[in-house]
N, C-alpha and C positions, 0 to 999 in steps of 0.2 A: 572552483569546480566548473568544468566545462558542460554545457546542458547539451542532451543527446540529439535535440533536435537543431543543431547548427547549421552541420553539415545540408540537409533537407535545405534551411532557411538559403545558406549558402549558392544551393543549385539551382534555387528560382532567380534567384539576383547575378547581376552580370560581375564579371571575374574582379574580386576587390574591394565587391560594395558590403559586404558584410563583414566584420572585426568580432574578433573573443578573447581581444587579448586585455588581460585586467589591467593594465596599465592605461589603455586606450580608453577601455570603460572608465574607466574613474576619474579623468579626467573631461572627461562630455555628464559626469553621473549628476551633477548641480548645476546651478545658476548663480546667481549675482546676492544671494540672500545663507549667507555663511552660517546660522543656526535654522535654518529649516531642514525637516527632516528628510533623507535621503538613504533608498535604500540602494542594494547591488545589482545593478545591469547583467543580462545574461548574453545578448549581444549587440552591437551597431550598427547599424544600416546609414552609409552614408548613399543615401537616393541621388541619382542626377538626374533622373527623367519623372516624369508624372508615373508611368508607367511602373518605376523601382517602388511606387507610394501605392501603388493597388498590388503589386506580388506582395507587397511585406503584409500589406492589411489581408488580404485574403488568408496567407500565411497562417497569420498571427489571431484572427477568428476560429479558422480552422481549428485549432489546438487551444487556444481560450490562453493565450498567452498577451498580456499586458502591454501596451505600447503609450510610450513617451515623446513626443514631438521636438525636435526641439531646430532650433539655428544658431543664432549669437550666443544665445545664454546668459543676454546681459538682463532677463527678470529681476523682479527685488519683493518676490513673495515665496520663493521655491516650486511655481508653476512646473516647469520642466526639471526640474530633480525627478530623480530615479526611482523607483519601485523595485522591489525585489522580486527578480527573474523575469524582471520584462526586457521589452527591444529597444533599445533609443532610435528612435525613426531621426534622420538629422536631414535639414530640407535646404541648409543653409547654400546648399552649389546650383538647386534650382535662383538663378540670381541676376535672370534677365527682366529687360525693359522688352517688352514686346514691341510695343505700340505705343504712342505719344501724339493724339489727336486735336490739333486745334480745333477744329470745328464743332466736336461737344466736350472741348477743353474735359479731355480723362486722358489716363493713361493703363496699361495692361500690363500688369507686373507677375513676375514670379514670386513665391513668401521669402527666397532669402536675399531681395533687393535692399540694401540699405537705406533708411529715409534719406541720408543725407544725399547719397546717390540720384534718389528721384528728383527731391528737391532742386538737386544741380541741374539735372538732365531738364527739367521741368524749366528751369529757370532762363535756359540755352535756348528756349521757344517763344519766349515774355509771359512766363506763366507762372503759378505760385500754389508750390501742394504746401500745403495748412499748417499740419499735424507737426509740432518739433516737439520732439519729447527732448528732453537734457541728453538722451544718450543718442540723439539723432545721426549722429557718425559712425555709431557703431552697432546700433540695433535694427533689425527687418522689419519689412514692410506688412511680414507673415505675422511676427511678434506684435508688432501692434495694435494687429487686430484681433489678434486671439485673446489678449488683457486690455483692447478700447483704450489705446496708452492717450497721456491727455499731453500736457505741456505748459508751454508758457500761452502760447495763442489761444486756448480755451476761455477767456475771456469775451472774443472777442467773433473766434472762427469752432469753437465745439472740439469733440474730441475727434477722435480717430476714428467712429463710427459714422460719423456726420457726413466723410466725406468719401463711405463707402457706397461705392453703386452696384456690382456686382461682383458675386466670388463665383468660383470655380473650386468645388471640394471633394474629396474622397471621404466614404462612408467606414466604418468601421470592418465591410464585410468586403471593402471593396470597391463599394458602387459607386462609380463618379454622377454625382450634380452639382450643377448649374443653379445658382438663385439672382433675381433680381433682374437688372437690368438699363442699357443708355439713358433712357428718358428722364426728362426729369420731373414727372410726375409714374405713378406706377402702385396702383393698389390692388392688382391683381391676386387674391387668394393669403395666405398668411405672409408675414414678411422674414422667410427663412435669415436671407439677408445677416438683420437686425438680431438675429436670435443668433446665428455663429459667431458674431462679431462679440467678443470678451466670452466667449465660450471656454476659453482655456484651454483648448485642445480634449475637451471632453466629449464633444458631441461627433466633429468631423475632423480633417485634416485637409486646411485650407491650400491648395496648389497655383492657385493666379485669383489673381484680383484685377476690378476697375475701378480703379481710383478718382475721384474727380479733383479738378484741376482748378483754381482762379486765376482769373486777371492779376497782372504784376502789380507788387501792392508799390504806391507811393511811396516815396522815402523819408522814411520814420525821423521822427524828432522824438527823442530821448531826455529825461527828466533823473537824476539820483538825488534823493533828500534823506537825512539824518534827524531823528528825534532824541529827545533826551527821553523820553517813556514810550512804551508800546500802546497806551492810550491814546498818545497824542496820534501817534506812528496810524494807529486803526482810525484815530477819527477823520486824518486826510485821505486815509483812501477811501472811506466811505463818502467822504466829499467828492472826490477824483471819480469815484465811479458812478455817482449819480447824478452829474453835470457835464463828464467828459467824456466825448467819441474815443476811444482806447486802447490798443490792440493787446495790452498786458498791464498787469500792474504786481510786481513781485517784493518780496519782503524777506529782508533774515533780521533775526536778530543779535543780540550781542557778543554771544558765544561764536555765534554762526560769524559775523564781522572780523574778530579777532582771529579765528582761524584763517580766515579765507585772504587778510592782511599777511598771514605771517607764511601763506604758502604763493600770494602773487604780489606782494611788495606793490600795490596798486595806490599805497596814501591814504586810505580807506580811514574813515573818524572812528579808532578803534574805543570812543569815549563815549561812544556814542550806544544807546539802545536798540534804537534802530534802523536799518535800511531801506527806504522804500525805492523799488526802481518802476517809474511808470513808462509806456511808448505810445506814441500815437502813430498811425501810417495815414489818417486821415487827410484828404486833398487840404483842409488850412490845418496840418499837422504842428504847423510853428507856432501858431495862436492857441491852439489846444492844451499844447503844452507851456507857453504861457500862462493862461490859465489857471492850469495846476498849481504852477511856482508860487502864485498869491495862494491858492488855498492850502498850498502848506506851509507858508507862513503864518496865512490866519491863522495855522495850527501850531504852532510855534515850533518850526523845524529849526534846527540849529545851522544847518548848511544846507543850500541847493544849488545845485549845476546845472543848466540844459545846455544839447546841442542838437543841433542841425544838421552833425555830420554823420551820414551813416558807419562810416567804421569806426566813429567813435563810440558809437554810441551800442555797436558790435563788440567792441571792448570794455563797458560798462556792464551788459550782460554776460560777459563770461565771468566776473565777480559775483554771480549769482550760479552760473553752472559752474561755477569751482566749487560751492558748498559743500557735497555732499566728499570729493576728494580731501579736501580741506578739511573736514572732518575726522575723515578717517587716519590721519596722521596723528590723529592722538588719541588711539590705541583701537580696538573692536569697538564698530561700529553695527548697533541694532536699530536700523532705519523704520519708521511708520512713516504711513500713509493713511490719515484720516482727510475728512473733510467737514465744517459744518457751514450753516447758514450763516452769511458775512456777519452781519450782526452781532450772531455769537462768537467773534474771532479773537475780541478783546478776553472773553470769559476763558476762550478756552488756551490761550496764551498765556493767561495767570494759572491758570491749574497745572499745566504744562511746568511752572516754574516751581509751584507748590510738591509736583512731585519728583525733580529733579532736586527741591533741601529734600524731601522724608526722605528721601535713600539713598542721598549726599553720591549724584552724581553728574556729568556732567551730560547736559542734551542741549546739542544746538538746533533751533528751530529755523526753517526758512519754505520757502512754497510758493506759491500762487494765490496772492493775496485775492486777486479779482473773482476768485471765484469760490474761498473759503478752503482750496485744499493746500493742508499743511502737512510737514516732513520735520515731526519731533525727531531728532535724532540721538538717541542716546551710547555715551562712549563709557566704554567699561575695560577692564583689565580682564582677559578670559583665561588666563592662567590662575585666575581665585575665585573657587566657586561662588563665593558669598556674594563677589561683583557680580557674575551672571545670574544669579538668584533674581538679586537686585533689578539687575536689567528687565527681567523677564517680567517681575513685578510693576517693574515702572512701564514698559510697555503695555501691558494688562488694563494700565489706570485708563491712559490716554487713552486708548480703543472706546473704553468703559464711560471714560467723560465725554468723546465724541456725542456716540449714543445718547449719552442725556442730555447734550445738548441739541437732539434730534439732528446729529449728522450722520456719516456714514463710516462705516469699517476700513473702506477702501474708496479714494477719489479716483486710480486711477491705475496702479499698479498689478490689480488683481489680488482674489483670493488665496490662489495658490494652496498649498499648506499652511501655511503662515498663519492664515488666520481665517483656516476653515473649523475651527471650533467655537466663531463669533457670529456664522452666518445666521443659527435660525433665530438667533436674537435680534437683527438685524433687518430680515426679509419676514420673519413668521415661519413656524413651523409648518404649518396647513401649506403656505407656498412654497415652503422647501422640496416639500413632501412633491408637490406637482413640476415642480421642477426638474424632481427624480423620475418622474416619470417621462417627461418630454427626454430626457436621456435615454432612457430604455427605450424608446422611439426610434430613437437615432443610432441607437448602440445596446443590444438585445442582451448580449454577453460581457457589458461591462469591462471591456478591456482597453478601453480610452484613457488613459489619464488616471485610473482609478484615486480618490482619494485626495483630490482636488479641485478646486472650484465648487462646485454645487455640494 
């Protein structure tokens, strides 16, 4: 059913930029997270100017019609999934590089710049944006910061909020601001900034940003070790990271191995329990990672390798960004995203396995050791309900066991829908509640995002 008010939407936008056709909705209607809930698009707006992002929001206040942000659509929480009879606002053709400043090392981006994109461009000047999320090839600059995307470098360089300087946004009703600012000190008044960034697309609809930029990092020396137990596997990186300069230290384990063996034929010790992969970019980067190599035999690793060469050690790490594809080759995949305090990483490892026997299924785990965020991955058969039952349950645990082990719901992917019925347990209800309010702040009529994030 076609909604009356198309046509209107249609005549404020320039000739092409608005769709109704249900084939077209339905495939922009989700993201990257296949059981989160997703309702029917009423129409599309592919924006190419700032300009197409203030008629649709005026538009769409005007009439108290619901609006969806979206670009890549590679989320893995159902962030930009659909709502029923709203607009997919799509940003992903705003996709320029404005600006690229050596002198306070930032750059000025549009939201549907590709990280890998910036990265490169960044790179072509002797410079170094941060932020690598695993989908960094294929996900924006916009998405990023709308879900604070973390990475492997979060160890070492923060998430995607750390190395925001200032946005450029459009308001719900319309109104374009500006927060933050070059400098690199800047305490003037609240720090809107900070408060859009993992916003979700709830509060504003971000149109450029200023990114900041580092110095070209040194060339990494690279570490892969193999344990026979996840104890061992936890007590060397707990070594590793309380003695070692480090720019990552990541981990799968044996499910996660074996998949990830049998989809890149890499020799990978599929006997093994665990993977640790550490890097250093540090100026005596070689010695660093020395280093290590003793303390995870002190820990009794069964095999370790280092190198010194950067594409080697470039190809070391895509056995960790193969995980999650790896994965999914053995059948629906239900991805989490918890986090806890390192410590607890051995604790919640074993529970993670305890609830993969109770409902006899399989979850491959892997993540970012260095900073306690893990990615239980559980694989199920979705053609039997009693496997998705299952799944949904065993998802449920982990979240549940995070939490008691005072971690978080979310390290780094966002709440989404996915797992916006775990927030006030999480934050408190008393600050949920205040949270909904700084929304009504920003968005009177509630027509942002509804029904995700906060």
């Amino acid at each position: 059913m076609t909604a009356p008010w198309i046509a209107e939407l249609a005549a404020c936008l320039p000739n092409g930029a608005a769709a109704s056709d249900p084939d077209v909705l339905a495939s922009y209607s989700r993201d990257q997270a296949p059981l989160a809930p997703a309702g029917t698009p009423m129409a599309l707006v592919r924006a190419k100017s700032v300009d197409d992002v203030v008629a649709t929001l005026r538009f769409a206040h005007e009439r108290r019609i619901p609006v969806v942000t979206r670009a890549a659509g590679t989320g893995l929480a159902g962030g930009a999934n659909a709502v029923d009879g709203c607009i997919i606002l799509l940003v992903s053709a705003l996709d320029r590089i404005l600006r690229i400043d050596e002198a306070t090392r930032t750059a000025v981006v549009e939201p549907g710049v590709l990280n890998g994109v910036l990265a490169k461009a960044a790179a072509a000047r002797g410079l170094y944006y941060a932020p690598d999320p695993a989908s960094r090839d294929i996900s924006t600059i916009g998405g990023n910061i709308a879900t604070n995307a973390g990475g492997s470098c979060c160890l070492k360089y923060g998430v995607t909020g750390d190395h925001v300087a200032a946005l450029e946004a459009v308001l719900a009703d319309g109104t374009r601001i500006r927060t933050g600012a070059l400098t690199e000190k800047n305490v003037a008044g609240l720090d809107l900034t900070r408060l859009l960034v993992g916003s979700e697309g709830t509060l504003a609809v971000i149109v450029g940003a200023t990114v900041r930029l580092l110095r070209a990092r040194h060339a990494p020396s690279t570490l892969v070790a193999f344990f026979s137990s996840m104890p061992n596997a936890a007590a060397a990186i707990a070594a590793m990271d309380a003695t070692a300069d480090l720019s990552l230290i990541e981990v799968m384990d044996h499910v996660t191995i074996e998949a990830v063996e049998a989809l890149t034929h890499m020799s990978l010790d599929t006997n093994a329990a665990a993977m640790v992969l550490a890097q250093s970019d540090a100026t005596d980067a070689a010695e660093v990672i020395a280093r290590c190599q003793e303390l995870c035999h002190a820990h009794d690793a069964i095999d370790v390798m280092c190198t010194d060469d950067a594409e080697e050690g470039r190809l070391l790490l895509a056995a960790r960004r193969s995980a999650l594809p790896a994965l999914e080759r053995l059948g629906t995949t239900l991805l989490d995203d918890i986090a806890v305090p390192k410590p607890a990483m051995p604790e919640m490892f074993e529970r993670i396995q305890r609830t993969a026997e109770r409902h006899q299924l399989v979850i491959g785990t892997f993540g970012h050791a260095g900073d306690g965020n893990l990615h239980p991955t559980i694989v199920f058969d979705a053609s039997r309900p009693e496997s998705k039952k299952a799944a949904f349950a065993a998802f449920d645990e982990i979240v549940r066991d995070a939490l008691a082990l005072e971690g978080t719901i979310t390290g780094e992917h966002g709440v989404g829908s996915l797992k916006r019925g775990y927030l006030g347990e999480m934050v408190g209800e008393v600050e949920r509640e205040l949270m909904g309010r700084i929304k009504a702040a920003f968005d009177p009529r509630g027509i942002l995002n509804p029904g995700k994030g906060i």
